[in-house]
N, CA, C and O atoms as a GROMACS GRO file, in nm:
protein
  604
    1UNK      N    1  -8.189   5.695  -1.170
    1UNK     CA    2  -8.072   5.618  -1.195
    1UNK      C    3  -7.971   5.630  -1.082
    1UNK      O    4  -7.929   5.531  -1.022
    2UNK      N    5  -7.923   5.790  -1.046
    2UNK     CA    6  -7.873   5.781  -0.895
    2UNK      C    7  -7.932   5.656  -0.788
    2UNK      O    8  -7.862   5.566  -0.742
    3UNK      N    9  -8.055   5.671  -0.767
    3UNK     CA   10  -8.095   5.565  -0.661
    3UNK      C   11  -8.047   5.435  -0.705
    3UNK      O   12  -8.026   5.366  -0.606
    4UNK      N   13  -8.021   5.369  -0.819
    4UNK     CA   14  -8.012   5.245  -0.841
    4UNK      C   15  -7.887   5.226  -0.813
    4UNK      O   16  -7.857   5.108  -0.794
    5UNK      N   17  -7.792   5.313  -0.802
    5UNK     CA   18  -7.656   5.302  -0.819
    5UNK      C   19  -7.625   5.323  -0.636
    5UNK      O   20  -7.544   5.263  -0.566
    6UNK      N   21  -7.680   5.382  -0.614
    6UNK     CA   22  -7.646   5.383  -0.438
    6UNK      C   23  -7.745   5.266  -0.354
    6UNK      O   24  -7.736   5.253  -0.231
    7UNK      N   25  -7.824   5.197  -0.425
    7UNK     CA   26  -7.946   5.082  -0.357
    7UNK      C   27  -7.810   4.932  -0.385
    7UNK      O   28  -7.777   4.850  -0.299
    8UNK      N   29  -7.753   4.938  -0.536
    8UNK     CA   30  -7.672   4.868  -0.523
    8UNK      C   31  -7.522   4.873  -0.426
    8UNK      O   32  -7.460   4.779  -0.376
    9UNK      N   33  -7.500   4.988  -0.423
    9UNK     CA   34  -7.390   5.017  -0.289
    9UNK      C   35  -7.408   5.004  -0.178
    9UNK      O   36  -7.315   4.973  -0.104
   10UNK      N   37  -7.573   5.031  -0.116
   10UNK     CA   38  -7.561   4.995   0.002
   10UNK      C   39  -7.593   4.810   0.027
   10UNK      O   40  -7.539   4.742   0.115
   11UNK      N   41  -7.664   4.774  -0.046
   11UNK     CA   42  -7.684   4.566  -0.086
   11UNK      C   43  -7.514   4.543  -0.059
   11UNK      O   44  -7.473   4.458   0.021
   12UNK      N   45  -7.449   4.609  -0.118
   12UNK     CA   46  -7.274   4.577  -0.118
   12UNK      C   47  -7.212   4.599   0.050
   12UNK      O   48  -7.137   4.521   0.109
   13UNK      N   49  -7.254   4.696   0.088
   13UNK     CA   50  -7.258   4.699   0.233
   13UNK      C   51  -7.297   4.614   0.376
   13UNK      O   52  -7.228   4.571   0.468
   14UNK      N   53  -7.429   4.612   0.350
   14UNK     CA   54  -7.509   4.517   0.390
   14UNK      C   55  -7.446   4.359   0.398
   14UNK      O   56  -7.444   4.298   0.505
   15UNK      N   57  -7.399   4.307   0.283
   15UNK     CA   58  -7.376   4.194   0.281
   15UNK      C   59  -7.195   4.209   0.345
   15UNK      O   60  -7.151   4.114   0.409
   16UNK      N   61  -7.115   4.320   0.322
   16UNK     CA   62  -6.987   4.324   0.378
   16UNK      C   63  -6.996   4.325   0.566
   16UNK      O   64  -6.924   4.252   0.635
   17UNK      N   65  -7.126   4.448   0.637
   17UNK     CA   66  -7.126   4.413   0.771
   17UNK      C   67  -7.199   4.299   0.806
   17UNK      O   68  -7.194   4.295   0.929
   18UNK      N   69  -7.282   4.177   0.753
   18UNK     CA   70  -7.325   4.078   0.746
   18UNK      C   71  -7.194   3.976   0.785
   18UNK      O   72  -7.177   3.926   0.896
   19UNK      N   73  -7.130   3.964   0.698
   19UNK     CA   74  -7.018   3.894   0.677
   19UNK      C   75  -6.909   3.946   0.791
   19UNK      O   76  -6.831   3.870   0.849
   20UNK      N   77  -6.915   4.036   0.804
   20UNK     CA   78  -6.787   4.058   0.964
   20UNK      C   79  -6.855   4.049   1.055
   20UNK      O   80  -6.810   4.051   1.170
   21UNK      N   81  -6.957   4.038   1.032
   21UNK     CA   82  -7.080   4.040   1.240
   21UNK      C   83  -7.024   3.844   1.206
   21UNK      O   84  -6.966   3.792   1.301
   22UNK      N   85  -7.039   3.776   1.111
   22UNK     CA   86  -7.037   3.657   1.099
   22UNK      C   87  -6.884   3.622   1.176
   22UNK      O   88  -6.862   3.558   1.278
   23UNK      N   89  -6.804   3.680   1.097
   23UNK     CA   90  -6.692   3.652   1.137
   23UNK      C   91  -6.650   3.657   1.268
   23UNK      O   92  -6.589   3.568   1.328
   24UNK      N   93  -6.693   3.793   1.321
   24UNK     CA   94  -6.678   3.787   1.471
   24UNK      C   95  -6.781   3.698   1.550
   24UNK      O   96  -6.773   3.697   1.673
   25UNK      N   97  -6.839   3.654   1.512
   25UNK     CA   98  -6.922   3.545   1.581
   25UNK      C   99  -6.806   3.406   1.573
   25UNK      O  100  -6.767   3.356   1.679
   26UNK      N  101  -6.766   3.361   1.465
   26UNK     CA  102  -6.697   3.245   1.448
   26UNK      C  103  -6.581   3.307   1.529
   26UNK      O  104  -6.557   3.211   1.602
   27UNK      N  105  -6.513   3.380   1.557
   27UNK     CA  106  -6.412   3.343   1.616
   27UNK      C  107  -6.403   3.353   1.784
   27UNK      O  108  -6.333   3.311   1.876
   28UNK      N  109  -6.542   3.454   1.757
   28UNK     CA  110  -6.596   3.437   1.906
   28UNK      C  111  -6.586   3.240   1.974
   28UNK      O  112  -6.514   3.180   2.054
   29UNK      N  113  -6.693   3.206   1.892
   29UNK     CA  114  -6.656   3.079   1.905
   29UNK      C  115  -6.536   2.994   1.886
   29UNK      O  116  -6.521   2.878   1.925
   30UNK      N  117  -6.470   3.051   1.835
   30UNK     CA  118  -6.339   2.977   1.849
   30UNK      C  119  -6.281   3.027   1.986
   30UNK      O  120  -6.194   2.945   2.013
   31UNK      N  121  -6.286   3.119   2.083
   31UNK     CA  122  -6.207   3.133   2.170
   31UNK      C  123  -6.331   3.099   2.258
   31UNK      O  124  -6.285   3.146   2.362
   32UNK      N  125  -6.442   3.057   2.290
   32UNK     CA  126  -6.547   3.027   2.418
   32UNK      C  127  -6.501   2.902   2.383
   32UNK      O  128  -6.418   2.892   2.473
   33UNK      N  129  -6.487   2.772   2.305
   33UNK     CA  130  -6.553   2.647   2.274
   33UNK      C  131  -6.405   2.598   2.275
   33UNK      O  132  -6.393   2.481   2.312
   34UNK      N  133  -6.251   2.686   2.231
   34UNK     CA  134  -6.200   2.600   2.253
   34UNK      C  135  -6.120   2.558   2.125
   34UNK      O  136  -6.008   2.509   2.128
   35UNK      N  137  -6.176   2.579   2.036
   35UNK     CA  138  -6.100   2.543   1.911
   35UNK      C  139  -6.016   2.535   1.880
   35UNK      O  140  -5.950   2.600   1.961
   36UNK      N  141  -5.933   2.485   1.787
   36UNK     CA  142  -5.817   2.481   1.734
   36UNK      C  143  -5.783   2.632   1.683
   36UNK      O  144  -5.868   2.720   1.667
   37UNK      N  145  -5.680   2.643   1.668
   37UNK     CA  146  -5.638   2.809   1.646
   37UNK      C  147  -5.594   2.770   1.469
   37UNK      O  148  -5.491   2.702   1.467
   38UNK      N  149  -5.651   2.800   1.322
   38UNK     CA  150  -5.665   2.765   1.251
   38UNK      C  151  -5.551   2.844   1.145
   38UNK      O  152  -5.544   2.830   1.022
   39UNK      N  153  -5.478   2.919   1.221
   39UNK     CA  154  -5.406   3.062   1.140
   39UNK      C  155  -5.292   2.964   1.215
   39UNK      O  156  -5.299   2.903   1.322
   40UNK      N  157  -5.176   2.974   1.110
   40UNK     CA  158  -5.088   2.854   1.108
   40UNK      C  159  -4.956   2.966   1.174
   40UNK      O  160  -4.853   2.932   1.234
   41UNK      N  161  -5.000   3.106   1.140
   41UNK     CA  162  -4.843   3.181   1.214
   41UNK      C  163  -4.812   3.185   1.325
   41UNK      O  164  -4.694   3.198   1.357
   42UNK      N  165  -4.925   3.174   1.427
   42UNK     CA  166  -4.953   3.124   1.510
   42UNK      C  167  -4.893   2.998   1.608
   42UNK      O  168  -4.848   2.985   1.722
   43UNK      N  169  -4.914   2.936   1.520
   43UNK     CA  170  -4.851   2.769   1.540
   43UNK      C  171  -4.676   2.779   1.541
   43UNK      O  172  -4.595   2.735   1.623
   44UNK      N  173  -4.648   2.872   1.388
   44UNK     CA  174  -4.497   2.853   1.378
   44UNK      C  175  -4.447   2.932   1.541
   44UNK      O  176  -4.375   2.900   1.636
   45UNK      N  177  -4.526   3.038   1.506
   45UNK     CA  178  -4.447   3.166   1.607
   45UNK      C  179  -4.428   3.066   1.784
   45UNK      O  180  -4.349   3.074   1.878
   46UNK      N  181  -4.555   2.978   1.750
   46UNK     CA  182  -4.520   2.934   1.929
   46UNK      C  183  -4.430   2.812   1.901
   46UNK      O  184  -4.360   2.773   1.994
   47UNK      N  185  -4.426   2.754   1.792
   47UNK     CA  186  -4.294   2.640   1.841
   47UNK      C  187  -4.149   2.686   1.828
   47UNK      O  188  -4.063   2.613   1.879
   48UNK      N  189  -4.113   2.793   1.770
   48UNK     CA  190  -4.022   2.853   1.704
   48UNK      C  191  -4.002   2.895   1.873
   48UNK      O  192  -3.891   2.858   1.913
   49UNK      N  193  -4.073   2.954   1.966
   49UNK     CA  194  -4.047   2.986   2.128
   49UNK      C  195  -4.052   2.887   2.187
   49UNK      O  196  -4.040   2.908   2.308
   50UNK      N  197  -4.067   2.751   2.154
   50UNK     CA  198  -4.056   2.678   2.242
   50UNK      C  199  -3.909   2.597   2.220
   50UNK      O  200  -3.848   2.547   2.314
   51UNK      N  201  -3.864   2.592   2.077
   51UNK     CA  202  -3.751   2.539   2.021
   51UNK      C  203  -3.654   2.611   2.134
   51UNK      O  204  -3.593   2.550   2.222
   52UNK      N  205  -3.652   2.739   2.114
   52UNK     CA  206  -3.572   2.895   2.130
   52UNK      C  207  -3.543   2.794   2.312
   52UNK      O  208  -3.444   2.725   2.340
   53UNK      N  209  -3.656   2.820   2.396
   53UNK     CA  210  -3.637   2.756   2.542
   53UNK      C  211  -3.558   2.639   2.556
   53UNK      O  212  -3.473   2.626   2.645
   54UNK      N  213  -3.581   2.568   2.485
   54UNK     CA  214  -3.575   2.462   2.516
   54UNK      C  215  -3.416   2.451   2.485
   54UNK      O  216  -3.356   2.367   2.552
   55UNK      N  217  -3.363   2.505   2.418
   55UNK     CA  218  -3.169   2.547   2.348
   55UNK      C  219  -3.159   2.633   2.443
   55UNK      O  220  -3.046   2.620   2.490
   56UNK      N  221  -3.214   2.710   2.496
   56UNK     CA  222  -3.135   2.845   2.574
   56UNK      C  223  -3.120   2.795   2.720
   56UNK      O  224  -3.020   2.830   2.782
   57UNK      N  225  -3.243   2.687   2.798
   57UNK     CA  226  -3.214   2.637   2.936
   57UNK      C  227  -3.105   2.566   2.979
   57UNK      O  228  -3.060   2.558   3.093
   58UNK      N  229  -3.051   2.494   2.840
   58UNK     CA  230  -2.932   2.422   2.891
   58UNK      C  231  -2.855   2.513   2.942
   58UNK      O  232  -2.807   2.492   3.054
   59UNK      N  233  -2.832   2.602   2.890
   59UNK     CA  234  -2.717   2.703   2.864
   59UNK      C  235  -2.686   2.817   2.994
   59UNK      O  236  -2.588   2.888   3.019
   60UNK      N  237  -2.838   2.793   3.073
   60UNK     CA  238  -2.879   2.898   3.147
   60UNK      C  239  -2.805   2.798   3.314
   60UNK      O  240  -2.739   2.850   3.404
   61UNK      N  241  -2.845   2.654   3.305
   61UNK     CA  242  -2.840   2.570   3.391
   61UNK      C  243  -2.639   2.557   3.342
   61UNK      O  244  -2.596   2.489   3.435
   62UNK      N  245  -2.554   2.579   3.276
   62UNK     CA  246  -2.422   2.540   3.260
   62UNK      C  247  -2.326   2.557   3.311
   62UNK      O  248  -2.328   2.680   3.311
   63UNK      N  249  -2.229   2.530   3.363
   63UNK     CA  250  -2.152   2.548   3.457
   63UNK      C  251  -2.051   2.652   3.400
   63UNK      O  252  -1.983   2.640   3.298
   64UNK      N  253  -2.054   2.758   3.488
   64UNK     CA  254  -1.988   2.875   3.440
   64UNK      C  255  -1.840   2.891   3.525
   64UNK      O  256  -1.772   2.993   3.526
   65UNK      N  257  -1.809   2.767   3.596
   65UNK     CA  258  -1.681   2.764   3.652
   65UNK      C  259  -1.598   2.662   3.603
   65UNK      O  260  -1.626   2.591   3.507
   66UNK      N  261  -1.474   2.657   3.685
   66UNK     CA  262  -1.363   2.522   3.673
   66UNK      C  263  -1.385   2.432   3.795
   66UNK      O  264  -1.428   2.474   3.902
   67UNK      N  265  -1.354   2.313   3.772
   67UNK     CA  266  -1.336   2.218   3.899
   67UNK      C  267  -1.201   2.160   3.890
   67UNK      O  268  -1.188   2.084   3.794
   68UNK      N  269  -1.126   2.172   3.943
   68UNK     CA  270  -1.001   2.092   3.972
   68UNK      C  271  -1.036   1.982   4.087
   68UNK      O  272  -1.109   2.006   4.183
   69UNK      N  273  -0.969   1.851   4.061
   69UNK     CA  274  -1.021   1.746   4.139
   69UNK      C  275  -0.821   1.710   4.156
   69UNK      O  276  -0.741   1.684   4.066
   70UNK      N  277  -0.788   1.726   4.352
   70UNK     CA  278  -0.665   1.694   4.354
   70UNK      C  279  -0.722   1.557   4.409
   70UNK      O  280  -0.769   1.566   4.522
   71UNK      N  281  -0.728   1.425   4.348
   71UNK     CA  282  -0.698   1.288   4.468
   71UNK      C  283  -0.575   1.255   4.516
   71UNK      O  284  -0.465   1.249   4.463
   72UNK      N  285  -0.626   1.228   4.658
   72UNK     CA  286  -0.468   1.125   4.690
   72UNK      C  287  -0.582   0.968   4.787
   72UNK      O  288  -0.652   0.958   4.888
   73UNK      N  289  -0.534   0.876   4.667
   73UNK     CA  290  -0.623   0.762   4.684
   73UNK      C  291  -0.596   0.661   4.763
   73UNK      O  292  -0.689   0.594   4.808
   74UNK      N  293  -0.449   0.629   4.798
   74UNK     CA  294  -0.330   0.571   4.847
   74UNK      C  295  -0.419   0.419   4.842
   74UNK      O  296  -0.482   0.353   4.925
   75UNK      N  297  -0.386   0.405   4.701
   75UNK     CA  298  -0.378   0.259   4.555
   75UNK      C  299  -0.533   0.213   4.609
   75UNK      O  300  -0.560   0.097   4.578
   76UNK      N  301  -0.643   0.286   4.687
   76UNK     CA  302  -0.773   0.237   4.674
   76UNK      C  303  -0.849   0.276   4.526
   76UNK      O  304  -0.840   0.381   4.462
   77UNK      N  305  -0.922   0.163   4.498
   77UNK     CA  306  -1.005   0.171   4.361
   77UNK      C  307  -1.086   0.265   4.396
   77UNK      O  308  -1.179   0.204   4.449
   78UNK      N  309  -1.120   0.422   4.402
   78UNK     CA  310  -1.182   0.471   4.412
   78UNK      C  311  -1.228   0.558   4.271
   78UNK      O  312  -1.145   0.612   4.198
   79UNK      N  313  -1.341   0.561   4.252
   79UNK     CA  314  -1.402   0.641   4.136
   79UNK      C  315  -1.456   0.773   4.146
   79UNK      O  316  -1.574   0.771   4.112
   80UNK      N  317  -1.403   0.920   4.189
   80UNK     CA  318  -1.438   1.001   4.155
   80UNK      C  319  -1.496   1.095   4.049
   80UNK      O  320  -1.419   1.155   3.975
   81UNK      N  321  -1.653   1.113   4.036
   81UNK     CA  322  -1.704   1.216   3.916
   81UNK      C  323  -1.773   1.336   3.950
   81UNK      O  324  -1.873   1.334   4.022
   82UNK      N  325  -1.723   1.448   3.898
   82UNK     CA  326  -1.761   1.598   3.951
   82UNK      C  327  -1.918   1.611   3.875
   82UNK      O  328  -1.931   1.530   3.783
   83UNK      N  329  -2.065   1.723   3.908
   83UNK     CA  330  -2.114   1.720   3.843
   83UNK      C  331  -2.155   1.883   3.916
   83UNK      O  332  -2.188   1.912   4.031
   84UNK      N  333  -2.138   1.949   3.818
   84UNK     CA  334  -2.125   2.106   3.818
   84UNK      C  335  -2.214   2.155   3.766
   84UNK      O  336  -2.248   2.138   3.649
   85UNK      N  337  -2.292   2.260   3.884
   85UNK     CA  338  -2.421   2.318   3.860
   85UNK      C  339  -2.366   2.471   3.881
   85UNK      O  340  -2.260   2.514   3.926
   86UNK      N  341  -2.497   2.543   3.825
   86UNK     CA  342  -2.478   2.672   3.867
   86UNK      C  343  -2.471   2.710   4.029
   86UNK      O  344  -2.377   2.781   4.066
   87UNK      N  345  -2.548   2.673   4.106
   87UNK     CA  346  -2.548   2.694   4.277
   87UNK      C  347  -2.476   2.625   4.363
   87UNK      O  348  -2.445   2.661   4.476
   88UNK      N  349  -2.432   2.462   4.276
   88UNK     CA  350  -2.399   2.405   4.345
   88UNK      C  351  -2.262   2.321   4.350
   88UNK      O  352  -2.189   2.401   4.292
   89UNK      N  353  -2.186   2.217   4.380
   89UNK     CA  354  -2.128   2.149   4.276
   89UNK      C  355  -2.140   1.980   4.385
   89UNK      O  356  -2.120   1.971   4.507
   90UNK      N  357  -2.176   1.874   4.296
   90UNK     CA  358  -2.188   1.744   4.356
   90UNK      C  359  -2.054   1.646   4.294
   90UNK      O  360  -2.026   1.608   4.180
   91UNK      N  361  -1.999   1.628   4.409
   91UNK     CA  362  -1.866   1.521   4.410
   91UNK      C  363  -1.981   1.352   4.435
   91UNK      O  364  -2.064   1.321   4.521
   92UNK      N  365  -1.933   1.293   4.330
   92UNK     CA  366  -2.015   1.184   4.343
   92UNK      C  367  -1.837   1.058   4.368
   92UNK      O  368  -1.732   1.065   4.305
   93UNK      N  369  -1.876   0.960   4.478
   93UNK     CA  370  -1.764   0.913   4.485
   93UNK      C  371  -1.803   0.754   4.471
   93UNK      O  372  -1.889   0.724   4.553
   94UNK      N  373  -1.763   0.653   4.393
   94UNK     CA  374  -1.772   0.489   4.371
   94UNK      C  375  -1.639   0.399   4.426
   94UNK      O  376  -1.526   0.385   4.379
   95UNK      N  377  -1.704   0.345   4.547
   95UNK     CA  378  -1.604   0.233   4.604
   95UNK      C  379  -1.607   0.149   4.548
   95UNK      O  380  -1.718   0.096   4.543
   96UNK      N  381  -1.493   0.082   4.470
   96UNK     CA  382  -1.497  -0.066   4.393
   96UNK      C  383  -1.392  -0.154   4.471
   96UNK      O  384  -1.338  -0.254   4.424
   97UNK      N  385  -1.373  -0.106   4.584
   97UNK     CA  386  -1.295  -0.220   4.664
   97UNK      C  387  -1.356  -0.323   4.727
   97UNK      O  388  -1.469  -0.344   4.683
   98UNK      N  389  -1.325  -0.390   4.808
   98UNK     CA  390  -1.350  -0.509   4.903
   98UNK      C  391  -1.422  -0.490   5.022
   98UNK      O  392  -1.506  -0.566   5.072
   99UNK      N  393  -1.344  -0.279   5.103
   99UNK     CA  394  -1.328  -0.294   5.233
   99UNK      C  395  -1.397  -0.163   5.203
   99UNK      O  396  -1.407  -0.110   5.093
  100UNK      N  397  -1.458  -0.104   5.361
  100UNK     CA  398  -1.488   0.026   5.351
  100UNK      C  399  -1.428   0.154   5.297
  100UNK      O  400  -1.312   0.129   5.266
  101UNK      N  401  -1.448   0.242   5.281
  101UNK     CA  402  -1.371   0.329   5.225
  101UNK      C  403  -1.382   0.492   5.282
  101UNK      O  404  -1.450   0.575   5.221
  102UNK      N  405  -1.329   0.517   5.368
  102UNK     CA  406  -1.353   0.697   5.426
  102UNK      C  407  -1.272   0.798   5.357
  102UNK      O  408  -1.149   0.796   5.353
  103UNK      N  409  -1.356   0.896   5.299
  103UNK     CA  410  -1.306   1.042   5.222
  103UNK      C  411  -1.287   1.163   5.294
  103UNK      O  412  -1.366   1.226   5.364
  104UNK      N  413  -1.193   1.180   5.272
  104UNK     CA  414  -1.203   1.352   5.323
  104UNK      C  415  -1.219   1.443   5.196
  104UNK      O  416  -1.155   1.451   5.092
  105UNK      N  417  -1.336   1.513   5.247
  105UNK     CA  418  -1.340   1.633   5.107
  105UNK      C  419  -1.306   1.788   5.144
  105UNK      O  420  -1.364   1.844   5.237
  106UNK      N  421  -1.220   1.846   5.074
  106UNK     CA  422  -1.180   1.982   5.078
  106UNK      C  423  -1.229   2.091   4.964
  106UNK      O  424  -1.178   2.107   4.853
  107UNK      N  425  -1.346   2.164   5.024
  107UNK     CA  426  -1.345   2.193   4.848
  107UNK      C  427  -1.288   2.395   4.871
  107UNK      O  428  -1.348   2.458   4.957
  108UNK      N  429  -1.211   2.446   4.813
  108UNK     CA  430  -1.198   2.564   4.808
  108UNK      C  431  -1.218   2.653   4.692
  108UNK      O  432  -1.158   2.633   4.586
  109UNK      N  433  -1.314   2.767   4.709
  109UNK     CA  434  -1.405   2.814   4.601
  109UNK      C  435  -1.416   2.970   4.635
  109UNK      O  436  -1.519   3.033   4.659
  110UNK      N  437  -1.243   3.029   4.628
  110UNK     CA  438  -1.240   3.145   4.677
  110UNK      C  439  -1.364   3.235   4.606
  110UNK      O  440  -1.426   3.203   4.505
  111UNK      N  441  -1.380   3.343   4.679
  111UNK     CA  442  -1.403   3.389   4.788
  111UNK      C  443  -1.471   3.333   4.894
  111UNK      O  444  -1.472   3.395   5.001
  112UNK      N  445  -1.533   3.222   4.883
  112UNK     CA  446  -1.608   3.179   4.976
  112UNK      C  447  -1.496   3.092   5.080
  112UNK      O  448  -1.418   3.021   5.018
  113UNK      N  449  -1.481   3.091   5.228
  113UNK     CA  450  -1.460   3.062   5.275
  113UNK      C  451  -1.446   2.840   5.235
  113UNK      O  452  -1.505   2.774   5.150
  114UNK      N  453  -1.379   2.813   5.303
  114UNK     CA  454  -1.284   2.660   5.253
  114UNK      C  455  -1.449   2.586   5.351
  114UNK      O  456  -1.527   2.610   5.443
  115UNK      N  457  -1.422   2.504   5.263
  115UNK     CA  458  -1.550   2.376   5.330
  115UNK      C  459  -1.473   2.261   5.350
  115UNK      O  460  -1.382   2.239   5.270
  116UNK      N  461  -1.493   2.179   5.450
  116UNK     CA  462  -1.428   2.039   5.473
  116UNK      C  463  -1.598   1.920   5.492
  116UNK      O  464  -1.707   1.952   5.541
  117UNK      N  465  -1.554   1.782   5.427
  117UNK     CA  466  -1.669   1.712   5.503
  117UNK      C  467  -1.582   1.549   5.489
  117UNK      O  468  -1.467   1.539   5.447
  118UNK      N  469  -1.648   1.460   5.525
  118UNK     CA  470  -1.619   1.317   5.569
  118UNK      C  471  -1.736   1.228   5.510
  118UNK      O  472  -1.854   1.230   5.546
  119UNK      N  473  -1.684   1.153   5.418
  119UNK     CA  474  -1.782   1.064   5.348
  119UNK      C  475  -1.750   0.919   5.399
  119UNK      O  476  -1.648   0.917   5.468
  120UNK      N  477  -1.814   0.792   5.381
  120UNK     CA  478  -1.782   0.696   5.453
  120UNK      C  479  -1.855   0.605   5.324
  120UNK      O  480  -1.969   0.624   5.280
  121UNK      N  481  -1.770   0.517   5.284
  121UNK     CA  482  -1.843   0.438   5.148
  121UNK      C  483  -1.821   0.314   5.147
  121UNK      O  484  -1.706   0.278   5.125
  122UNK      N  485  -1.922   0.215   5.170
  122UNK     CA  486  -1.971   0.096   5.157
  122UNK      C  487  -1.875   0.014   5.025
  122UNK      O  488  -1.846   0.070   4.919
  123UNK      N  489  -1.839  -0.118   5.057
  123UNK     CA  490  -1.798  -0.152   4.972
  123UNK      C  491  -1.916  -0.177   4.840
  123UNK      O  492  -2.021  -0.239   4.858
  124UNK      N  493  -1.882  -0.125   4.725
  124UNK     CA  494  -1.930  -0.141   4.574
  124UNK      C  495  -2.069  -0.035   4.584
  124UNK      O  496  -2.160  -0.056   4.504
  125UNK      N  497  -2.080   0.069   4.675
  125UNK     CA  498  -2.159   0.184   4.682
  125UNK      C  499  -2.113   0.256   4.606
  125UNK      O  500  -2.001   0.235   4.560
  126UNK      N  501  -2.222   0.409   4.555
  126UNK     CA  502  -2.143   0.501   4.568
  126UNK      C  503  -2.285   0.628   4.678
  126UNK      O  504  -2.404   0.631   4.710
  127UNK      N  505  -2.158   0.707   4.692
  127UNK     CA  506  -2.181   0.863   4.777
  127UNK      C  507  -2.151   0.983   4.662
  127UNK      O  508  -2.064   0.994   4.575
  128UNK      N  509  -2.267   1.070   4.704
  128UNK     CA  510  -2.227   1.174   4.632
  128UNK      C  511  -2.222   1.298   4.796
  128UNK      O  512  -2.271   1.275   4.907
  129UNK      N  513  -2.164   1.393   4.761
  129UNK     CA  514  -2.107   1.535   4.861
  129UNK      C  515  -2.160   1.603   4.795
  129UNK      O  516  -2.178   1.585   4.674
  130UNK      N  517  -2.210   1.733   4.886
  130UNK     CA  518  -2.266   1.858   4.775
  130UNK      C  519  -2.198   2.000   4.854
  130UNK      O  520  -2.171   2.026   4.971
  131UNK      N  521  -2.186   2.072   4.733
  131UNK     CA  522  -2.097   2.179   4.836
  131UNK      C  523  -2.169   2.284   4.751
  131UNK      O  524  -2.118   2.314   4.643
  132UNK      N  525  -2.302   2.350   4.796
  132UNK     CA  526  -2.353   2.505   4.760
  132UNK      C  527  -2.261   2.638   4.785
  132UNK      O  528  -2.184   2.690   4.865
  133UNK      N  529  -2.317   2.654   4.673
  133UNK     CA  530  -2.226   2.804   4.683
  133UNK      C  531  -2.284   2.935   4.746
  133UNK      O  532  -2.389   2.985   4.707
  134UNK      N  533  -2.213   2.982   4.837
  134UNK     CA  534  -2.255   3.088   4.890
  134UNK      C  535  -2.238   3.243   4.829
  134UNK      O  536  -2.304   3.333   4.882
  135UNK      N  537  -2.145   3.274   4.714
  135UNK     CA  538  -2.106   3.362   4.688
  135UNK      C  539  -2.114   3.302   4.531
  135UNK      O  540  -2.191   3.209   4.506
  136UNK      N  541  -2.007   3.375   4.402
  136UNK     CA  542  -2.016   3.339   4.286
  136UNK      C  543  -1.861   3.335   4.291
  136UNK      O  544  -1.774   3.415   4.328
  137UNK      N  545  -1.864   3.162   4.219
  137UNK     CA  546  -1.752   3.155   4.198
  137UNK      C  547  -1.723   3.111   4.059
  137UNK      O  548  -1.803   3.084   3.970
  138UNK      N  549  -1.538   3.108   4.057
  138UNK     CA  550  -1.526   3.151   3.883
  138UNK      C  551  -1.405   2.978   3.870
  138UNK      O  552  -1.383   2.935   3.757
  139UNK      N  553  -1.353   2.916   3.973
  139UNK     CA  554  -1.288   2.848   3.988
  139UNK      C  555  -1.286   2.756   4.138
  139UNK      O  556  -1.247   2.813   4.240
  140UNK      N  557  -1.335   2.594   4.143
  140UNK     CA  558  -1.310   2.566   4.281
  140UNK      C  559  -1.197   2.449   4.231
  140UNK      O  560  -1.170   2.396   4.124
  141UNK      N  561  -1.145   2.439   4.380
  141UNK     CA  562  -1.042   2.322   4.415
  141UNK      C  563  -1.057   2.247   4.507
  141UNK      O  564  -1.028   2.285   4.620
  142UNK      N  565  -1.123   2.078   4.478
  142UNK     CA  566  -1.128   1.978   4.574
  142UNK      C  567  -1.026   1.867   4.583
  142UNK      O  568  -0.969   1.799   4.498
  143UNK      N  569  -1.022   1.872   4.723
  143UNK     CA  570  -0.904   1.805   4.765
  143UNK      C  571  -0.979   1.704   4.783
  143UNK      O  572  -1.094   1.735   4.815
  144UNK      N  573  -0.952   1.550   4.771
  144UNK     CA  574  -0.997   1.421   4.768
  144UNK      C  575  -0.913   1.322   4.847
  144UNK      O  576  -0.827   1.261   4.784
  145UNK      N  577  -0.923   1.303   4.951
  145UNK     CA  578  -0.809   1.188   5.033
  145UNK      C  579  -0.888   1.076   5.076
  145UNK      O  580  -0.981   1.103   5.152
  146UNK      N  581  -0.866   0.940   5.039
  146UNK     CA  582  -0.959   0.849   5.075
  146UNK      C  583  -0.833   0.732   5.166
  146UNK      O  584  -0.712   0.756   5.161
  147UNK      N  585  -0.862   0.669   5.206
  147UNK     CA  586  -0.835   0.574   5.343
  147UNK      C  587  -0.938   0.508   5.368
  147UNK      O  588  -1.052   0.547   5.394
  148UNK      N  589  -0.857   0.317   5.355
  148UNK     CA  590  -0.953   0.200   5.418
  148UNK      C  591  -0.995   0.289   5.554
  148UNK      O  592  -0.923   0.362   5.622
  149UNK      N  593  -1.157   0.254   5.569
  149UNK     CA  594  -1.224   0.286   5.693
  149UNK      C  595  -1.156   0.152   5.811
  149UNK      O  596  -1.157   0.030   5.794
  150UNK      N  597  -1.100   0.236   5.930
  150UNK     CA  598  -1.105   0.161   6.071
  150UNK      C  599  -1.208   0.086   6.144
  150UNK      O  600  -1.285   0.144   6.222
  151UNK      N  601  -1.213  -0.080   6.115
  151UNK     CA  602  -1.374  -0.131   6.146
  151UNK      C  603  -1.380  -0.129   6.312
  151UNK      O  604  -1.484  -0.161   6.371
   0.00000   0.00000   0.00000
């Protein structure tokens, strides 16, 4: 009677390492062939990281300074719009006049030493300026002076 009782325990065995050699075969095949990944926590856990990226890059790319924009336009239609990056900052400028249009740009972004440049804008164009930052700054100030261009 012992033997019958341990012939049925090991049949119970038998069919339990049967069944995990199986298993590791199927999932073997699931990672050679390619398969779909069928365990759904899986699924949550990676969109739940992709949600997470996809909210946190804005944030990473955001402008962590001020821009003060001084114009002196003297009564030209000019359209100045700032667009503020972490490395960088782009003065984008829109001539809506008749006649050419020349800018002087000043941008100061202490500690970094003062930048000057000269834009020249087509009537009903626009120009954008880019002024990289060399250091980290917490506040810049661009000076904006525009004047009909001398044909």
């Amino acid at each position: 009677m012992i033997s019958v009782g341990f012939a049925s325990l090991w049949r119970f065995m038998e069919e339990m390492d049967h069944g995990s050699l199986r298993l590791r075969d199927v999932e073997r095949a699931r990672v050679v062939h390619g398969a779909a990944d069928r365990r759904p926590g899986r699924l949550i856990g990676a969109a739940i990281a992709l949600v997470s990226i996809v909210l946190v890059a804005p944030a990473a790319l955001a402008q962590t300074y001020t821009v003060e924009v001084n114009p002196t336009l003297n009564d030209l239609d000019v359209k100045i719009e700032t667009v503020a990056m972490t490395g960088m900052l782009v003065v984008k400028l829109t001539n809506d006049t008749d006649q050419k249009v020349r800018c002087k740009l000043r941008y100061d972004a202490s500690p970094q030493t003062p930048y000057r440049s000269i834009v020249n804008i087509d009537p009903g164009e626009t120009e954008q300026n880019v002024f990289n930052a060399q250091r980290k700054w917490f506040a810049v100030a661009v000076e904006v002076e525009c004047e009909a261009a001398k044909p």
